[in-house]
Steps between C-alpha positions, in 0.01 A plus 500: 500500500583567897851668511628287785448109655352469786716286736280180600512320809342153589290486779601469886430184587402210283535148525772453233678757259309382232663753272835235521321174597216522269331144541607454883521223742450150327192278667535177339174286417274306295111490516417828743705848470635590844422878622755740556404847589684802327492847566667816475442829755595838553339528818240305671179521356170578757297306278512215183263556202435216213652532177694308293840575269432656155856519407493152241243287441509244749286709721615413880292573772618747787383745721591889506649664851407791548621784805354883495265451201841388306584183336832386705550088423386239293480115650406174276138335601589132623113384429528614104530208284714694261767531698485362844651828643796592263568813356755524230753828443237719336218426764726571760662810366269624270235685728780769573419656174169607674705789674770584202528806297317553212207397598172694337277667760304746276335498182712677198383693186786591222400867493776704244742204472529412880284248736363738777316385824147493459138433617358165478204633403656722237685230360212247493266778300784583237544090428087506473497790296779345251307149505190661392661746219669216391136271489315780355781559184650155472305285693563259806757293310727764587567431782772232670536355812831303620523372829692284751582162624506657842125650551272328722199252328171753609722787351564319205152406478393867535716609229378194268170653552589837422690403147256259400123542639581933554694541178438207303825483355711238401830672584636391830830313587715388796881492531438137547501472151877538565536213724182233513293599194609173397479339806068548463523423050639145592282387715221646335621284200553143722294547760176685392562790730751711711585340877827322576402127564785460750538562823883590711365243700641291212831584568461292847450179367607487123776323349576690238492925429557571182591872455470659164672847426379553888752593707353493858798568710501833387141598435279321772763474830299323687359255239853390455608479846244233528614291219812531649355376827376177292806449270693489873328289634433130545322440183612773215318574197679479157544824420509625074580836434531652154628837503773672264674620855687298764233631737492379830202339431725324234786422763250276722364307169555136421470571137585885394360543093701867397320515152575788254225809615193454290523073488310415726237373255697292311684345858112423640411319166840287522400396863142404370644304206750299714217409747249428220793282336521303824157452608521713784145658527174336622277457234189444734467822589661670156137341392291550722588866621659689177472552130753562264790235575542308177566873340772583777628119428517617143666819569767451697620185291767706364628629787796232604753550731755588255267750262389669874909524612596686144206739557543591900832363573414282772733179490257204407595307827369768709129519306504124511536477881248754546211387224615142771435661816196725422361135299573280739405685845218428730420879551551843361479832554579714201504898495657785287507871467726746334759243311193399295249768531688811364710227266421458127221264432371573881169370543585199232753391761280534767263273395761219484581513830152471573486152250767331645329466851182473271651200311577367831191495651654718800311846568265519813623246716744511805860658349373522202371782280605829265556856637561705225597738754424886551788772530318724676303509903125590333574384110199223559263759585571723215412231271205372715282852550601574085736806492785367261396210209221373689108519580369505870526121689670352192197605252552358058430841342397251206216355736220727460326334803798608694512836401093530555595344889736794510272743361236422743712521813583790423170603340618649219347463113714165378575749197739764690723186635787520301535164405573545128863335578814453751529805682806700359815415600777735600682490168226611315415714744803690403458462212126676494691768659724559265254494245356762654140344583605450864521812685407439877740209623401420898832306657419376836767322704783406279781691313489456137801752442752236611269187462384499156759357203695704270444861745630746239201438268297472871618825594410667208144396527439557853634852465320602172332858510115395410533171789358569828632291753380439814727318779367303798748428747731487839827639421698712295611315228579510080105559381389703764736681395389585152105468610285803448302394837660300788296355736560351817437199612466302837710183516524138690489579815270848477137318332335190552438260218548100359738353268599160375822340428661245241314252676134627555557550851314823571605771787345715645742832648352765703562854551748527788567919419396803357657590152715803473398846411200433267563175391188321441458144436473370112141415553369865627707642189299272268150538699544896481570467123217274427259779740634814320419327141156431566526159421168335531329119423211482295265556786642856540657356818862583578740237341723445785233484845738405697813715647719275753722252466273203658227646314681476183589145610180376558396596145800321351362156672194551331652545109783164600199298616491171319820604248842323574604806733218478733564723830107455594584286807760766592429799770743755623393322852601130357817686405615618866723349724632215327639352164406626185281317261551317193194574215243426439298505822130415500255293671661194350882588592424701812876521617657545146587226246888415484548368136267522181396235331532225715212311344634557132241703367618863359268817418610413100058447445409809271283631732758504782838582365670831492601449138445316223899469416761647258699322201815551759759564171285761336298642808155497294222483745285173470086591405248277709447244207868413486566474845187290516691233207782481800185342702712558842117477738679514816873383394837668473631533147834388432649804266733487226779751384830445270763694601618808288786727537473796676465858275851646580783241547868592574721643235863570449386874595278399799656115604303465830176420597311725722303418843384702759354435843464518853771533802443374817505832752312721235144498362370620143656831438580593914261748568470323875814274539723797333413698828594292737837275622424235202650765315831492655579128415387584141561830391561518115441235188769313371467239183619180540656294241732182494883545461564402152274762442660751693839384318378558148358870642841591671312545792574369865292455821367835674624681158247800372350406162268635259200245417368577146250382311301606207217689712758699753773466736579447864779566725623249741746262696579182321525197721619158405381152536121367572392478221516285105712596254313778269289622713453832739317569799366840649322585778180690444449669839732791402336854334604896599257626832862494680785496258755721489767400281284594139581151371213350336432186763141334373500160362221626277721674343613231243146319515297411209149535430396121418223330658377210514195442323247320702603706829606807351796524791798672319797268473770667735697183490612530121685744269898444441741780666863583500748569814787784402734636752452850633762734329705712706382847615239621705182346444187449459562330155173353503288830604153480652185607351242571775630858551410507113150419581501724803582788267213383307217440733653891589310631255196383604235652681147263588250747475626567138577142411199411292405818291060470373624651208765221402242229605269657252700509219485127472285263260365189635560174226177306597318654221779459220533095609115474507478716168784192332299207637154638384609600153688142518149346529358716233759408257445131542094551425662612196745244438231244547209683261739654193887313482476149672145363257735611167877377639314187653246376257435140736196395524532365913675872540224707306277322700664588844607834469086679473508377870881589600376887373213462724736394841716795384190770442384375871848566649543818303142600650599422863795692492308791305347596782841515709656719216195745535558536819863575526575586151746393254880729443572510161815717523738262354265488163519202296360190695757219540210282400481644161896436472481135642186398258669660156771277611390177622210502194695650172231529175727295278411168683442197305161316601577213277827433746433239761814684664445832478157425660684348793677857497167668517354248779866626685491841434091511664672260815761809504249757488263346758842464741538934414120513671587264731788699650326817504234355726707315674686912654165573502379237758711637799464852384078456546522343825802822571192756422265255716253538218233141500390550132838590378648211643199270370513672223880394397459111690207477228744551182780324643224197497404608160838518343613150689196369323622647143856392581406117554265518180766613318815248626230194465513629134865552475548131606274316319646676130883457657573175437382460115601852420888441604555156440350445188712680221256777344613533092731799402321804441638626155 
């Protein structure tokens, strides 16, 4: 924490003080977006350089100035489609960070509690050196990477390479889990694949935006001064908004929906069911183009305006004019982010915005479309190049012919790609780390130490003695400050690279200065990591050939080629001078495609999709065979959900319901706008709430309160009106790099740890708080608890982190679970030959069971040869096997009993499911070790014991019937 604020000024001369006027100048229209050229200057610059914003997500195209090697002025690019010139608040302001305090010039090392300048080269050889103890004593699965929303696509791509083809490990994340992990899981689930369909061309000529939990005014400037530009002029949209908050979105809408936080699934079924009720969807292309609508139909039966209106407290009027408007419309463009996303039941409310213009027939054509929309500049190409939940160019891990097209790009052995599941996301990353099997975490770009939910359990992982923590990034901030290594990185502005927005439109933004100090781009930190750890391909070749950013480009069009991202048709030349480009580009869509599936066909073929789905109430993964009974070949699928109330509702002890989110000067937790004049017009949080709230707290507008809930407490202004009855709002921007006043400030404070199940974002929009006034007396009554952590992190020193004797002293559990399942197999040779022939005395079953011991003896064979070669643990003694067969097959069964030999037929079903879930831990585990004959090996007995298992329910049903109907005489 600094010990003083920096007073910020806004530049010299711009073209409006966008820091007040935040949308500008109105230009009326319909059809075509007129151009109008922003900028903002502190002097004038000798020369312009391309670029474009990475402040939000909408990704607007400008150029750089730059005077005396310095970056002095930003101006808007009036050729990019994005944004015809504009530049919102943040784009105009933001790029004064570049020259703030606290910026990182030098690597650090902790070295006897305290971060101390350093070499890069010593720093880069004491994160080797800890990488390879760690690989040598607990393998490569202990190490973590979490990264950014903010990197460029080849750096990405580098560092995709390095986790997965140079480590081979499973355990890499992206803080846009946080904000569009969910964004990617429902179109994966509709559409086949990630890739917004829509286009904010859209906007120009739709008649209807429907805008769910997406507040645009505040979170993408110039997205909404465009709508505004439509909904003033000659031929407005209809405008639907549902959002909790009177946002200003909210203000401009013709129909505002303020559901309860965490309703949104129940208010999207009661729109479906009123426009299923009155015929409004076209039933042409519902059958020709998607699968699954008489099960929605079904579903959402139940779901009538008055049953939706007790659950979310809409009024019923206001969900029947909208299910009219959005039913009854000739075009629409639909989109959401955070109000759904990070709300309970995320990515199942997702997908029904994406059936309604399903249902309707209206996705890829002119104002019409989804854009399940990205919070973040370079969120898309995180997911794309496979650094959070994803595989490289939108790769099904569950597709082995994907995974061998991966393989052999990268020429690596099919074996070390870790494609055993979902990469790991942040939650159980921390989790892993707090079990202690997690002891290198890598965060690149983002700060976790105010980002991540409930931050006292957070801090106490991140700061944990035996946790080496490395910390890539530009500034000063919460985790760099509790890092064992900082390193420095170049930003916008100081490296040349590509990224994509919420629309596919790909920039390209070139290196207009040098970084400061040492700074070195992302890319040449991840290239000099991958050098120094030898990593190689199977040809003995180096892993990563290539070591620029064009380079590194070039290589990415070759792994998107012919996958739903494809860049191949893209070049860094293509890229100068103009517009950016909407993916994919290739020989047949030379100059960019603007929507997706414009013809009606979706990647949903098994061969081609992404996925093969989730049940979207439990979150169980779909297997090949029963996403192949769905039979989508090439169509969306309609998906189904029932509403269910979130975990933790409101209480007499905590009455309100918790949301946070973004405000419209800052972005995530400040680390840029904090340093410059944003920072003025919002300086602290405040939580809002509505007045007969405040009323029942004692509390009145601009009062100091106390914000409790059951994970923590923040201290804050109360402000009144905004918002529904119930319900709280909190900004999320606010941590402790520049506080002064001790209070504890982060919204993650009070946060739980929920998330959703398909996505796996956590669910900041939930959890039930209380408001109480601030006693008297000097404060702070709510205290911080970084300088806690501080103290902690204190104690550190990195060269000492990770002792060889403590990672010794450790026993591996691979041989105890294969030592269970092997003994499991032995015991049911035995079961078969010596209990099941005397408690079983059928002829069909005597008959059967000489060849069920022979499918057993072959399984128990195959994996023999696995156990020799790793061994069995026997530590714990007694074999759970032994326990479960004394059990499930007692000596005093009665043969003669029709029902006790349905028992015994139960108790083998029961045994063969014990097997069955020992292989099935085993299965990822072989394929963890990259061991061929192990993971043969335990695909073989799964096979074997499916086999026994349908031999043995076949039996179970045809004695059922008789055996309980038919009244069996009293035994005396």
């Amino acid at each position: 924490m600094v010990d003083q604020v920096e007073e910020y000024k806004a530049p010299r001369d711009q073209s409006r003080d966008a820091i007040e006027d935040i949308w500008g100048a109105r230009t009326p229209f319909v059809h075509e977006w007129p151009t109008r050229v922003d900028h903002a200057y502190e002097e004038e610059p000798e020369k312009w350089v391309q670029s474009a914003c990475v402040l939000c997500s909408n990704g607007c195209g400008l150029d750089i100035g730059v005077k005396d090697g310095k970056i002095v002025g930003v101006k808007g690019r009036a050729t990019d489609r994005v944004n015809k010139g504009r530049l919102g608040p943040k784009g105009l302001n933001g790029w004064k960070a570049m020259y703030a305090k606290g910026r990182l010039t030098h690597p650090l090392i902790r070295k006897n509690g305290k971060l101390v300048q350093a070499t890069w080269d010593e720093a880069m050889q004491l994160i080797v050196d800890k990488a390879k103890e760690l690989i040598t004593h607990l393998t490569a699965h202990s190490i973590a990477f979490y990264t950014s929303g903010q990197l460029f696509l080849e750096e990405y791509y580098a560092l995709a390479m390095v986790g997965k083809a140079g480590l081979n490990t499973l355990h890499m994340d992206g803080n846009t889990r946080l904000c569009t992990a969910t964004a990617a899981a429902a179109m994966r689930e509709s559409f086949g694949s990630d890739g917004q369909p829509g286009s904010y061309a859209d906007i120009d000529v739709t008649e209807c935006l429907f805008m769910v939990g997406h507040n645009v005014a505040a979170t993408q400037t110039v997205l909404w001064s465009r709508i505004l530009d439509r909904l003033d002029g000659p031929q407005p949209p209809k405008l639907i908004v549902v959002d909790p908050r009177l946002s200003e979105t909210a203000r401009r809408a013709t129909v505002h929906l303020a559901p309860r936080i965490g309703t949104n699934l129940a208010l999207l079924n009661g729109i479906q069911h009123i426009m299923f009720q009155n015929g409004w969807y076209n039933r042409e292309y519902i059958d020709k183009h998607t699968v699954g609508f008489d099960e929605l139909m079904e579903a959402v039966q139940k779901y009538t305006p008055n049953y939706v209106e007790e659950i979310t407290g809409v009024p019923r009027r206001d969900i029947e004019e909208a299910a009219r408007i959005v039913g009854t419309t000739k075009s629409l463009l639909s989109s959401a982010l955070q109000g759904v996303y990070q709300s309970h039941q995320a990515t199942a409310s997702a997908c029904q915005i994406n059936n309604i213009n399903l249902v309707r027939g209206l996705i890829g054509l002119p104002g019409s479309g989804v854009l399940q929309m990205n919070g973040q500049p370079t969120a898309q190409n995180n997911r794309e190049t496979g650094c959070d939940g994803e595989f490289p160019g939108f790769r099904n891990h569950q597709n082995p012919k994907h995974m061998q097209e991966l393989a052999d790009i990268w020429n690596i052995d099919p074996i070390k790609l870790p494609h055993w599941n979902q990469p790991t996301h942040i939650m159980n990353l921390l989790n892993f780390i707090e079990q202690g099997s997690i002891r290198m975490f890598w965060i690149s770009g983002t700060n976790p130490m105010v980002s991540l939910p409930y931050l006292e359990r957070t801090r106490k992982i991140l700061t944990s003695p035996e946790l080496f923590v490395v910390v890539q990034d530009i500034y000063e901030n919460e985790t760099t400050a509790i890092a064992d290594v900082v390193l420095p990185a170049a930003q916008w502005g100081e490296k040349t690279g590509c990224f994509t927005n919420a629309d596919r439109t790909v920039h390209l933004s070139q290196k207009a200065v040098e970084p400061p100090g040492e700074a070195k781009p992302d890319l040449d930190i991840f290239l000099d990591f991958a050098q120094r750890m030898g990593f190689k391909d199977k040809d003995g070749e180096d892993l990563i050939p290539w070591n620029t950013p064009e380079q590194a480009f070039e290589a990415w069009k070759k792994l998107s080629a012919g996958r739903p991202c494809d860049y191949s048709g893209l070049s860094y030349e293509k890229l100068t001078g103009g517009s950016g480009l909407q993916w994919p580009v290739n020989e047949k869509y030379p100059a960019g495609k603007e929507r997706l599936y414009d013809d009606g066909h979706f990647p949903t073929d098994a061969e081609e999709c992404e996925t093969f789905g989730h049940d979207l109430e439990t979150g169980s993964p779909y297997s090949l065979d029963e996403y192949k009974a769905i039979n989508p070949r090439g169509r969306a699928i309609l998906k189904t959900c029932h509403y269910g109330p979130p975990p933790e509702e409101p209480d007499e002890e905590y009455p309100l319901r918790l949301s946070t989110g973004r405000k419209v000067h800052h972005f995530h937790t400040r680390t840029k706008t904090g340093r410059t004049a944003l920072q003025n017009k919002d300086p602290e949080p405040e939580v809002r709430i509505t007045q007969s709230d405040a009323t029942k707290a004692a509390v009145s507008d601009g009062d100091m309160v106390i914000v409790k809930s059951r994970r923590g407490e923040a201290e804050m202004k109360v402000r009144v009106g905004g918002i529904s009855e119930g319900q709280a709002f909190i900004p999320f921007h606010f941590g402790y790099f520049d506080s002064k006043t001790g209070r504890a400030t982060a919204a993650n404070e009070l946060t739980t740890v929920q998330w959703d199940p398909i996505s796996k974002q956590p669910t900041f929009k939930a959890g039930a708080v209380r408001i109480e006034k601030v006693p008297e007396g000097d404060g702070p009554h709510a205290q911080e608890k970084q300088s806690a952590a501080l103290e902690r992190a204190s104690e550190k020193d990195a060269v000492k982190t990770t002792s060889t004797t403590d990672l010794k002293e450790r026993d591996r559990q691979l041989e105890l679970w294969l030592g269970e399942t092997y003994e499991a197999l032995v015991q049911l040779i035995a079961i078969y030959t010596n209990l099941l022939p005397l408690q079983i005395p059928d002829t069909e079953i005597v008959t059967g069971l000489p060849r069920l011991r022979e499918i057993a003896e072959d399984a128990r064979d195959k994996l023999q040869a696995v156990v020799d070669k790793y061994g069995e643990n026997r530590q714990r003694g007694r074999h759970r096997a032994h326990v479960l067969r004394e059990a499930l097959f007692p000596p005093d069964n009665d043969p003669s009993s029709p029902y006790q030999v349905l028992e015994a037929l139960q108790g083998l079903h029961l045994y063969l499911s014990h097997i069955e879930g020992g292989l099935i831990a085993l299965g990822p585990a072989s394929h963890a070790v990259w061991d061929g004959d192990f993971v043969e090996a335990v695909g073989f007995a799964q096979k074997s014991v499916r086999r026994m298992q349908d031999w043995t329910e076949q039996q179970m049903r045809v004695r059922s019937p008789q055996t309980l109907l038919v009244p069996e005489a009293r035994r005396r």
